[in-house]
C-alpha positions in Angstrom: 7.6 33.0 12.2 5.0 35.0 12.2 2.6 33.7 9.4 3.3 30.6 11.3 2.0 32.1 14.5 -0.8 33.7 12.6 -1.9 30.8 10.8 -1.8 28.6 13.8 -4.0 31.3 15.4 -6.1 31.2 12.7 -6.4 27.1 12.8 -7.5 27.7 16.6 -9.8 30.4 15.9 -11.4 28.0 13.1 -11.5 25.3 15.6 -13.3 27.5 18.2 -15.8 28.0 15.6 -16.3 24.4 14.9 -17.0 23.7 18.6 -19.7 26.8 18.7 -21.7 25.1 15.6 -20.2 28.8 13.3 -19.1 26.8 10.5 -21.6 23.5 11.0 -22.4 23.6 7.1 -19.0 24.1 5.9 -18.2 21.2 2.9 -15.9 19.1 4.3 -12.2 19.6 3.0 -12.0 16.0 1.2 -9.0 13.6 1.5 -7.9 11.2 -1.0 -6.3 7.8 0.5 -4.8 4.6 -1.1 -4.9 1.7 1.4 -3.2 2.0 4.2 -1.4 -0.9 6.3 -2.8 -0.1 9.6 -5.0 -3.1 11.5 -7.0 -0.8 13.1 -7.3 1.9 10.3 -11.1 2.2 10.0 -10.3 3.1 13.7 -7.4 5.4 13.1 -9.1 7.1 10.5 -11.8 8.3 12.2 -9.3 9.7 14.8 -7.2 11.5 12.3 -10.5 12.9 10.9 -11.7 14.5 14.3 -8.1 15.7 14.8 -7.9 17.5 11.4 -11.7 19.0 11.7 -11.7 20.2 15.1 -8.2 22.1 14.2 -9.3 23.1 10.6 -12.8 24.2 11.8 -14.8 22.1 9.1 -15.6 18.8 8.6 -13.2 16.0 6.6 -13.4 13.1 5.0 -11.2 10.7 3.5 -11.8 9.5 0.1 -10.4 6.0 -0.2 -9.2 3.9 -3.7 -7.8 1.0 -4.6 -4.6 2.2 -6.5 -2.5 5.6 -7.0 -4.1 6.0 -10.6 -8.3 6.4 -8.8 -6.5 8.8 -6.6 -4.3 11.0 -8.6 -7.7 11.5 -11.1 -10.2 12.5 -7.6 -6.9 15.5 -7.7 -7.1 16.2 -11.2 -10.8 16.3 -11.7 -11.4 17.7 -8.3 -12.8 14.9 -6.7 -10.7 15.4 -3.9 -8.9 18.6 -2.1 -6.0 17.1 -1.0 -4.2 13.5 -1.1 -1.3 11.0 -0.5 0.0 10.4 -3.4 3.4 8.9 -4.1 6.5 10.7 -5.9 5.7 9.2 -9.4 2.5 10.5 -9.9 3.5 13.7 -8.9 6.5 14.0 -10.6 4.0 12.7 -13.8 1.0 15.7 -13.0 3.4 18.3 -11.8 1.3 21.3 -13.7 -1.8 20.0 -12.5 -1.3 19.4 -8.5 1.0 21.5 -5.6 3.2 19.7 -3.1 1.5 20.6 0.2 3.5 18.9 2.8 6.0 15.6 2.7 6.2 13.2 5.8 9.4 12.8 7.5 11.3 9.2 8.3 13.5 9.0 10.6 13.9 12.5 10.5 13.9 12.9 7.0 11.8 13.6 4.2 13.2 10.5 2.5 12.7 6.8 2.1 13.7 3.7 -0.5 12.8 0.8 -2.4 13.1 -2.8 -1.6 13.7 -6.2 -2.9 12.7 -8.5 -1.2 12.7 -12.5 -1.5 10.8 -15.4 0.7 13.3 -15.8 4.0 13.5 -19.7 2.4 15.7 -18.0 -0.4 19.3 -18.0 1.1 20.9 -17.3 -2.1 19.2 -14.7 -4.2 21.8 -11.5 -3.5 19.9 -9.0 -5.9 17.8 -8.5 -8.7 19.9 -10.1 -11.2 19.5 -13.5 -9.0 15.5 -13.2 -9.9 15.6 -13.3 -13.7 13.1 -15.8 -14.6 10.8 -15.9 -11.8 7.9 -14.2 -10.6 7.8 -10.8 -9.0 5.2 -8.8 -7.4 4.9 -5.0 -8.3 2.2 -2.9 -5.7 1.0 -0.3 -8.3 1.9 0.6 -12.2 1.8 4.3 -10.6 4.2 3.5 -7.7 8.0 4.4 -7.7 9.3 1.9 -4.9 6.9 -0.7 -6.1 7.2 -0.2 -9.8 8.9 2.3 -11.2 12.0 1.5 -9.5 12.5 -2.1 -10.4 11.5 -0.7 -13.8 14.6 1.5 -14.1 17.4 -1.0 -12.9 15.9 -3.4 -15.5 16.1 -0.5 -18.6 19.9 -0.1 -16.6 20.3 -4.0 -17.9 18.8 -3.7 -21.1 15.4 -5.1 -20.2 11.8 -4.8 -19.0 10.1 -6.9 -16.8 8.0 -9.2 -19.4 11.2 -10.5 -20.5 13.5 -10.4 -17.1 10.7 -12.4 -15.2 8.6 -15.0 -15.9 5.5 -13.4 -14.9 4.5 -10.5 -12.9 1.1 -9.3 -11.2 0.1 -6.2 -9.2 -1.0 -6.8 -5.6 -2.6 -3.3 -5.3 -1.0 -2.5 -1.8 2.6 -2.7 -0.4 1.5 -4.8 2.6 -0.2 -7.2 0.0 3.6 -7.7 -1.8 5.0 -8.3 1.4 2.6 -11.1 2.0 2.7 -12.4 -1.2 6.6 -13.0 -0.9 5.6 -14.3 2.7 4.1 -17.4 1.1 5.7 -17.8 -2.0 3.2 -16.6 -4.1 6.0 -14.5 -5.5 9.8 -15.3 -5.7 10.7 -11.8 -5.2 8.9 -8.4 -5.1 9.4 -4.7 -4.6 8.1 -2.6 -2.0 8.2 0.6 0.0 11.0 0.5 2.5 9.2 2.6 5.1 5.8 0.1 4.8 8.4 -3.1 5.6 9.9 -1.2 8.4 6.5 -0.5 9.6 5.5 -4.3 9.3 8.1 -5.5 10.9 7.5 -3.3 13.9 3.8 -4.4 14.1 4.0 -7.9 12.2 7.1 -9.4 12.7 5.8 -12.8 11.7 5.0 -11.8 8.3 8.2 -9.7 7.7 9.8 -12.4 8.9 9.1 -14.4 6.0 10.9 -12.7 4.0 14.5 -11.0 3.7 15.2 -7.8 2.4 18.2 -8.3 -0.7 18.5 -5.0 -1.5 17.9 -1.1 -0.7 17.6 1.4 -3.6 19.1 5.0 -2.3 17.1 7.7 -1.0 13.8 9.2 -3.0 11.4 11.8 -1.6 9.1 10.2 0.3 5.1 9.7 -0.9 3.4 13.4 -0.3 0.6 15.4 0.2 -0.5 17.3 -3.3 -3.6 19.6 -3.0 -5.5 20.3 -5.8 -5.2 23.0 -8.2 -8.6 24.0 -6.8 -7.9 24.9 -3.6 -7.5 28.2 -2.5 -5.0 29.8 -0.9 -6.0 30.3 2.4 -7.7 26.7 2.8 -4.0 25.4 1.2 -2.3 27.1 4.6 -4.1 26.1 6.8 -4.0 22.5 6.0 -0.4 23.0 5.5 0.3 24.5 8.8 -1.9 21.6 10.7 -0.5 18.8 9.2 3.4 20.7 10.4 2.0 21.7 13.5 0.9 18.0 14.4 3.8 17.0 16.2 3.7 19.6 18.7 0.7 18.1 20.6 -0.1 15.0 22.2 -2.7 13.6 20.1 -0.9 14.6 17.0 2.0 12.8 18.2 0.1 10.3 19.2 -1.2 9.7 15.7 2.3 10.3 14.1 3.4 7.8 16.1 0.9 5.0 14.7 1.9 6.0 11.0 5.7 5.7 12.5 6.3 9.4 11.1 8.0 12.1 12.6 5.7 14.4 11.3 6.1 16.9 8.2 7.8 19.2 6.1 6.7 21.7 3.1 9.7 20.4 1.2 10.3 21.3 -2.7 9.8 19.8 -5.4 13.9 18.6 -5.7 13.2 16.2 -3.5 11.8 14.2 -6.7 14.8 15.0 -9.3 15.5 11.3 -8.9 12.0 9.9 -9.6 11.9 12.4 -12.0 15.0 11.2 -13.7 14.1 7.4 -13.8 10.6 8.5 -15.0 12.3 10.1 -18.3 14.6 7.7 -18.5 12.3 4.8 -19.2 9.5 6.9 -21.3 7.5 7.1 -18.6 7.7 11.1 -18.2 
């Protein structure tokens, strides 16, 4: 409790120091985003940025890319301080990235995969029921939109160029639930938590389509920080991105990412991914 308390007082003293122009030609700590599935997320960036400098006392930018694989080289090659990743990169670049904070879902630090089929499809009850049609995957370096579906096919014997008849990467888990939508796909897999979201804010498109089956429980997509970052700059982000929750804009922003807010968690919470990863060569 009391590194917690010292590190918040730190992140306030830091802040104070922001607002008196101290620290006015500090680099900006640099974020590293895949797309995310907010309408207004130019919008929401930009308030998640203020929050995060003003509390951090420097300036911060995000860093956005089109798929996991952009991302996950920004950490590596120092492109980037910090980013979102998802639990099969991480679990892939263990030795080269630390686990700096994991969102939390419901309470939890956990979420799953989904199948899901057009809501036109009233009898396809699983997988099985979509060998020889055409799925959409979101990202090669995704668990709940590759990796995943990858694994229950290896647990059948198979892989997806010979399950289905053809496959194709949409490049976002918003864009898979859309394809589905209008049939562009027969099925698809996707992250439970980005559905869930949709459905809140776009019923009309979720309603397209109907979920056929949940995986179990994987640790959900966190925040790695690069091996370059130091120590002290590693807390403080650390303790922000905790604290966030226990303040009225924070919450406020937690709220449009429907999160709870976060946890330091370990790195157990990826045994799973882990485990599917070796068990189809892919770790």
């Amino acid at each position: 409790m009391k590194r917690r308390t010292l590190l918040r007082g730190l992140a306030a003293g830091m802040a104070g120091a922001l607002a008196g122009g101290a620290v006015a030609g500090a680099p900006p700590l640099r974020i590293g985003l895949t797309p995310v599935f907010l309408d207004d997320q130019a919008a929401f960036l930009n308030d998640w940025r203020h929050y995060l400098a003003v509390r951090l006392g420097r300036p911060v930018a995000f860093v956005q890319r089109a798929s996991y694989r952009e991302i996950i080289e920004q950490v590596v090659m120092g492109g980037v301080d910090i980013a979102w990743v998802c639990g099969y990169p991480y679990v892939q670049q263990l030795s080269r990235m630390r686990l700096l904070a994991v969102p939390l879902y419901h309470g939890q630090p956990l979420y799953r995969s989904y199948f899901i089929v057009p809501a036109i499809d009233r009898i396809s009850a699983s997988l099985d029921d979509l060998d020889n049609q055409i799925f959409a995957f979101s990202d090669p370096n995704s668990n709940s939109g590759y990796l995943y579906t990858l694994y229950q096919l290896h647990q059948r014997g198979s892989v997806p160029e010979r399950f289905f008849r053809r496959t194709f990467f949409t490049w976002s888990h918003r864009r898979v639930v859309e394809a589905v939508a209008v049939g562009m796909a027969n099925g698809g897999a996707v992250d439970g938590y980005v559905w869930d979201t949709l459905e809140r804010l776009h019923p009309e498109i979720t309603g397209q389509t109907r979920v056929v089956k949940q995986s179990g429980q994987f640790g959900f997509p966190p925040f790695v920080a690069a091996a370059s970052l130091s120590q002290a700059e590693f807390d403080a982000v650390q303790s922000v991105l905790m604290d966030m929750g226990r303040d009225e804009t924070g919450t406020r922003l937690l709220e449009k990412l429907n999160l709870d807010g976060f946890v330091s968690g370990t790195a157990r919470l990826y045994d799973e991914i882990a485990h599917m990863a070796r068990a189809t060569g892919r770790l």
